[in-house]
C-alpha positions as CSV (number, residue, x, y, z in Angstrom):
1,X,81.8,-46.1,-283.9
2,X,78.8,-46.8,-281.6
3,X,79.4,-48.3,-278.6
4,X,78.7,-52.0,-278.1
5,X,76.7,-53.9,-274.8
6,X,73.3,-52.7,-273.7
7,X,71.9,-49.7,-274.1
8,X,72.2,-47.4,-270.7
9,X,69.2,-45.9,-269.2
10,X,68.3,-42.4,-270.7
11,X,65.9,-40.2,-272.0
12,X,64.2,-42.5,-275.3
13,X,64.9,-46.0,-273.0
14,X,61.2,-46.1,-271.8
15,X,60.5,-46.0,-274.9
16,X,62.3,-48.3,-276.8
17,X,61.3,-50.7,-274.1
18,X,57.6,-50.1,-274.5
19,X,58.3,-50.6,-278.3
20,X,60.2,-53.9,-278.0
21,X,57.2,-55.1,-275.7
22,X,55.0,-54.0,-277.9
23,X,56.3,-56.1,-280.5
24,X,57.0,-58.7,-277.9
25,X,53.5,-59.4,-276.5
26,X,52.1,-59.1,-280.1
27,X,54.5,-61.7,-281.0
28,X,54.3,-64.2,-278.1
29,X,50.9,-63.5,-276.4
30,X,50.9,-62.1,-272.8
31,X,51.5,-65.6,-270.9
32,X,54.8,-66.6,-272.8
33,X,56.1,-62.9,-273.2
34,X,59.0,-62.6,-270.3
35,X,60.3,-59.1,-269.1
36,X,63.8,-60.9,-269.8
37,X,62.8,-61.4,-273.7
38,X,61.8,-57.6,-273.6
39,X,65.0,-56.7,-272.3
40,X,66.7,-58.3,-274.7
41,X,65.0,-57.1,-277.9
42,X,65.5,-53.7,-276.4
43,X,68.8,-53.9,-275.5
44,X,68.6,-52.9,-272.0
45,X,69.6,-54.5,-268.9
46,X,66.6,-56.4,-267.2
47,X,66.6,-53.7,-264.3
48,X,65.5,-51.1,-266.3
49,X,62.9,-52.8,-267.5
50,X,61.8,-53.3,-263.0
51,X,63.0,-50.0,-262.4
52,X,60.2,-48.1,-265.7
53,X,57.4,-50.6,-265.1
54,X,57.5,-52.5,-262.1
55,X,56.5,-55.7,-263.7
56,X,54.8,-57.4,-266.7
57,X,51.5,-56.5,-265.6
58,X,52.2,-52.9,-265.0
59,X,54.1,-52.6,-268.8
60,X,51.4,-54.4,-270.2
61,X,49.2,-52.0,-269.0
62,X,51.9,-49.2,-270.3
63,X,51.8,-51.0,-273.9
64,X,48.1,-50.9,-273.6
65,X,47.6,-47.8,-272.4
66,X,45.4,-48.6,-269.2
67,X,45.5,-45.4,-267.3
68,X,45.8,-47.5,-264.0
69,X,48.0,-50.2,-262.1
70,X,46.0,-53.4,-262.6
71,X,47.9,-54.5,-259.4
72,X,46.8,-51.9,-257.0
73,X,43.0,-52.0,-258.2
74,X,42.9,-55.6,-257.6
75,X,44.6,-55.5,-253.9
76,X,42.2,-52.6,-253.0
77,X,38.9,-55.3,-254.6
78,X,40.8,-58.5,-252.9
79,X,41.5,-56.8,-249.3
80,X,37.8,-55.4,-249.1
81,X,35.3,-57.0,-247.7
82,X,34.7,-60.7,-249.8
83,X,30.6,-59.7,-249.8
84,X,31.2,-56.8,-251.4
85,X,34.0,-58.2,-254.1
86,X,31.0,-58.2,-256.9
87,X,30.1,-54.7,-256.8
88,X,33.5,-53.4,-255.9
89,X,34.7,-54.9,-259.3
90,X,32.2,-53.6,-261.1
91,X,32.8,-49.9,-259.4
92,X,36.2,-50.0,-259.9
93,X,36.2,-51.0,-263.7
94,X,33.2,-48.4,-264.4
95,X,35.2,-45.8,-262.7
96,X,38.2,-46.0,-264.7
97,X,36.5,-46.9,-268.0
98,X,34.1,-43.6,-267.4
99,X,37.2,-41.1,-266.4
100,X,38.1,-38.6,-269.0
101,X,41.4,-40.6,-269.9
102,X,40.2,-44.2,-269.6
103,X,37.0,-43.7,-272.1
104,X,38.9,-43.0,-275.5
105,X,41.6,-45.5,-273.9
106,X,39.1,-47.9,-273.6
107,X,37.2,-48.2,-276.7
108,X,40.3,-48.1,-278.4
109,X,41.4,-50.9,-276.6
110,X,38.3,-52.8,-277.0
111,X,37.8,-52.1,-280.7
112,X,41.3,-53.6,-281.4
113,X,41.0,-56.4,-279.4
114,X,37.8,-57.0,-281.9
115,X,39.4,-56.6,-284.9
116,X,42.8,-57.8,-284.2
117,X,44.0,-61.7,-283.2
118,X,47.1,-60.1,-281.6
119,X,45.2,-57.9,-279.3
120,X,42.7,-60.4,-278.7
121,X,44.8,-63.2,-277.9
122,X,46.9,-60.7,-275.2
123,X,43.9,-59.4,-273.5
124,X,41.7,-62.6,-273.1
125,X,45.4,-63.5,-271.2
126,X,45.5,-60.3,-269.5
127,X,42.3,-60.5,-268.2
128,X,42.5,-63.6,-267.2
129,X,45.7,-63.9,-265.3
130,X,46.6,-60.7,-264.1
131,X,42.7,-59.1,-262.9
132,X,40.2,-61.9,-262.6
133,X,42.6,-64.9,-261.8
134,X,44.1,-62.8,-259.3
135,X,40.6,-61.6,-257.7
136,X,40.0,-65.4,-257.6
137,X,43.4,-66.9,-256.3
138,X,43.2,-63.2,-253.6
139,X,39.4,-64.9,-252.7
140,X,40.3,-68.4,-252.6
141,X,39.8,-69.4,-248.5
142,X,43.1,-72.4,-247.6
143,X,42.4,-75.5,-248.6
144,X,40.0,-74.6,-251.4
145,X,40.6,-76.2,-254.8
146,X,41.8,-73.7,-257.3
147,X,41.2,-75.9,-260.1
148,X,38.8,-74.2,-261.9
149,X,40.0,-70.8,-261.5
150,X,40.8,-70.3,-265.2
151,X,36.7,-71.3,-265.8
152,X,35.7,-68.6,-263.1
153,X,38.3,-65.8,-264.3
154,X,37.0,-66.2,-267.5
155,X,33.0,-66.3,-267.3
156,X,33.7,-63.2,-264.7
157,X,35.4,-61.4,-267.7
158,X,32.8,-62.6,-269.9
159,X,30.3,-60.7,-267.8
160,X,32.6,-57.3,-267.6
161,X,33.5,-57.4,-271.3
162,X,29.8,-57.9,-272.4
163,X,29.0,-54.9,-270.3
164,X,31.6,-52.5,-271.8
165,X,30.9,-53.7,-275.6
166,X,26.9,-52.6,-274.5
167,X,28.4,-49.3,-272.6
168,X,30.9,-48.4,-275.0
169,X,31.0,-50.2,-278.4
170,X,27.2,-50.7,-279.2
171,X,25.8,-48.0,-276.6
172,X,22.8,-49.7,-276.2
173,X,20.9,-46.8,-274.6
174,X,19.7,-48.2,-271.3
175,X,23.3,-49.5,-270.0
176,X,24.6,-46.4,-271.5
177,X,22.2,-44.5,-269.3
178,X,22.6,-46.7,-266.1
179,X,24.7,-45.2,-263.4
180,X,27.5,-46.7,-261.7
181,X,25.4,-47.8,-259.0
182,X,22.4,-49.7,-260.8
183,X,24.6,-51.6,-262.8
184,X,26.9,-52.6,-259.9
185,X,23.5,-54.0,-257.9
186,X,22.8,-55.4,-261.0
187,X,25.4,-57.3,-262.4
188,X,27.4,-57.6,-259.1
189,X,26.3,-60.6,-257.8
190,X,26.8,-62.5,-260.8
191,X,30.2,-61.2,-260.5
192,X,30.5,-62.1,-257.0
193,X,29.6,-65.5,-257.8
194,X,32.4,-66.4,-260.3
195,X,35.0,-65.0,-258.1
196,X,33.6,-65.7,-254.6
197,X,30.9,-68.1,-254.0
C-alpha cells in the first residue's frame, strides 16, 4: 500500500517537479502558471518547490534549460550604470548565448519557440515579464509612468530576438562574424532606448 499525502522531498522530487512544470507552463502559459499549481500536479508541498528553484523565474529557466539565473543577470544590468544599460544587455545575453552550454541550449530553445505555440506563447511571457519588464520597471526613475512598459519590454526583445535568429538560426555571416563588442555599440543604443530613455 503506498502511502497517501504529498510526496516528501528525495532523490527523483526535482524532477518530478520540473516535469509537472513542464506540463504546467505548456498548459497555462508562463503568466497564469503558479508555483502552487506546480506543487500540486507534482504532489509536493509548495516549499519544495522554493527550496529546488527559488521561484517561477528560476524553474522556468530550469524547464527551459537557460544555463543562468534570469534574476541575477538582470540585477547585475539594473544596478549598473543606467548609460550603459544598452550595451550591458546586449553583453550579457551574447555572453551566455556564446558559452559552450548556452549555444546548443539556445538554438534549441529558439527553434522550438518557432515551431511550437506552447513555447512561443511561454517565452514571448518570459521575456517580457521576467528580463525586459524587469530592466524597465529596475530603470523606471519615481514618479514615471509605467504604462507602457509592456510596449518597451517587448520592442526591446524584438531587437534581442532578431539578433539571435541572425546569430544563431539563419547565421547570416556578418552578425555571425561580429564580436561581442561591435554588435553591443551597435545595437545598444537602440536597446538603451526602449528600456531607458
Amino acid at each position: 500500500m503506498s502511502p497517501r499525502g504529498r510526496r516528501p522531498g528525495g532523490a527523483d522530487t526535482r524532477t518530478v517537479i520540473l516535469d509537472a512544470a513542464r506540463s504546467e507552463f505548456a498548459d497555462a502559459g508562463y503568466d497564469s502558471t503558479s508555483l502552487r499549481g506546480i506543487a500540486r500536479r507534482a504532489e509536493v508541498d509548495p516549499a519544495l518547490v522554493h527550496h529546488y528553484f527559488g521561484g517561477k523565474a528560476q524553474l522556468f529557466a530550469a524547464v527551459m534549460d537557460i544555463p543562468a539565473d534570469p534574476a541575477v543577470l538582470i540585477r547585475r544590468i539594473v544596478e549598473g550604470p543606467r548609460e550603459d544599460v544598452g550595451e550591458a544587455l546586449v553583453r550579457t545575453f551574447l555572453a551566455l548565448w556564446d558559452s559552450p552550454e548556452g549555444r546548443p541550449r539556445f538554438q534549441a530553445l529558439i527553434r522550438s519557440a518557432i515551431t511550437h505555440e506552447e513555447a512561443t506563447r511561454m517565452l514571448r511571457e518570459f521575456l517580457v515579464r521576467e528580463i525586459f519588464g524587469r530592466v524597465v520597471r529596475g530603470l523606471a526613475r519615481e514618479g514615471e509612468p509605467l504604462a507602457d512598459v509592456e510596449l518597451r519590454a517587448g520592442l526591446a526583445a524584438s531587437q534581442m530576438v532578431g539578433l539571435a535568429m541572425l546569430r544563431y538560426i539563419v547565421e547570416f555571416p556578418a552578425v555571425v562574424q561580429a564580436s561581442h563588442d561591435e554588435l553591443a555599440r551597435l545595437l545598444g543604443p537602440t536597446i538603451q532606448r526602449y528600456l531607458a530613455p
